[in-house]
C-alpha positions as CSV (number, residue, x, y, z in Angstrom):
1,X,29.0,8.6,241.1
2,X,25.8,8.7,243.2
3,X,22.6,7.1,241.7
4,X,24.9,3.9,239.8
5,X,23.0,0.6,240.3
6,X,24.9,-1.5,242.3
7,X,25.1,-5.5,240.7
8,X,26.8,-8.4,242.7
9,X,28.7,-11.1,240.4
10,X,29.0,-14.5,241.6
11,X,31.5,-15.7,238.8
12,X,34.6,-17.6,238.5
13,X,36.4,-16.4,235.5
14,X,37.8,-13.2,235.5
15,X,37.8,-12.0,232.0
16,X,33.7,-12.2,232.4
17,X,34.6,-9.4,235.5
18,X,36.5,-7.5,233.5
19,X,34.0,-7.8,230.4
20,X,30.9,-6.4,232.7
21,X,33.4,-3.3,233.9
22,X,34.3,-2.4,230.2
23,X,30.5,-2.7,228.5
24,X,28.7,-1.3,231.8
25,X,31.2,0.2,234.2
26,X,30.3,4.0,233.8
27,X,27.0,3.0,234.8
28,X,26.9,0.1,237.2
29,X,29.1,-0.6,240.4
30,X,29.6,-4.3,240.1
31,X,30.6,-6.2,243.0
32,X,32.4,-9.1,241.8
33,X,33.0,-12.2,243.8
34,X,35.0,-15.2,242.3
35,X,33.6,-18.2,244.4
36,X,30.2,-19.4,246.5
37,X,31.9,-18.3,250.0
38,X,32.6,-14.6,248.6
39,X,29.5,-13.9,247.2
40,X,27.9,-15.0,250.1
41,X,30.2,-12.9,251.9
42,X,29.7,-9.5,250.0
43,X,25.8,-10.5,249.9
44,X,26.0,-10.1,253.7
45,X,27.8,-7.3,253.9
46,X,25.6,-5.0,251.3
47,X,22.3,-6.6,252.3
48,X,19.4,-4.9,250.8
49,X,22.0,-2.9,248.0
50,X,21.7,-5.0,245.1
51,X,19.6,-3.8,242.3
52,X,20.7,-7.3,240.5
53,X,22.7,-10.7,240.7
54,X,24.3,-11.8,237.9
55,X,25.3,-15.7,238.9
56,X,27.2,-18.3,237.0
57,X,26.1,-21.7,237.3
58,X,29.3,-23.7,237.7
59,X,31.9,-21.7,240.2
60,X,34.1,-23.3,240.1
61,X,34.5,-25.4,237.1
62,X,32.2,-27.1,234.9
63,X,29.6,-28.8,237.1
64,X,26.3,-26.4,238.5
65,X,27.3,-25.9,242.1
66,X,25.6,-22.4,242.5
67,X,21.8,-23.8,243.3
68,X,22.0,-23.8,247.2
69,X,23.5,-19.9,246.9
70,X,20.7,-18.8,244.7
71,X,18.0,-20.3,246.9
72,X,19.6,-18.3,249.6
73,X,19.6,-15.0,248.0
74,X,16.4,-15.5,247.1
75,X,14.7,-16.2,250.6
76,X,15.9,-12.6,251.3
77,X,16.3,-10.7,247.9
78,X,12.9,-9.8,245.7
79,X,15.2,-8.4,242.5
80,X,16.8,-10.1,239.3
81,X,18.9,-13.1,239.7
82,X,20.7,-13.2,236.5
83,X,21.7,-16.9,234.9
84,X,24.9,-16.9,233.3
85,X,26.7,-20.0,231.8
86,X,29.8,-20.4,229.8
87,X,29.1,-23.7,229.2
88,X,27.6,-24.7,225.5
89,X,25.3,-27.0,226.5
């Protein structure tokens, strides 16, 4: 479908992919990477595409690693950068 906004996921788990198809699918192409070097990866490649990020802090595991890669898609992305956590705390 022409038109959809297009949203890159930076997020480890894949039930969280598979939620973000089935609530928004119809409506948003998401891009879904499941570590740091893949999102940077599809970042590249769709340069200037992204209407959003939506970016977990811990990928992998349970520590935030995702600091560095935020800071670099936000030197050369203006748009949301969407915080997601599963932690509880």
């Amino acid at each position: 479908m022409e038109g959809k906004k297009k949203v890159l996921v930076v997020e480890d788990e894949a039930s969280v992919h598979d939620m973000y198809r089935r609530q928004m699918g119809e409506r948003i192409e998401f891009l879904s990477a499941r570590s740091i070097e893949e999102g940077e990866q599809l970042f590249a490649e769709h340069q200037g595409q992204f209407d959003a990020i939506v970016m977990d802090a811990c990928v992998p595991g349970d520590r935030p690693t995702t600091g560095p890669l935020v800071e670099r898609f936000r030197a050369a992305f203006a748009g949301p950068i969407i915080a997601t956590s599963g932690m509880e705390k």
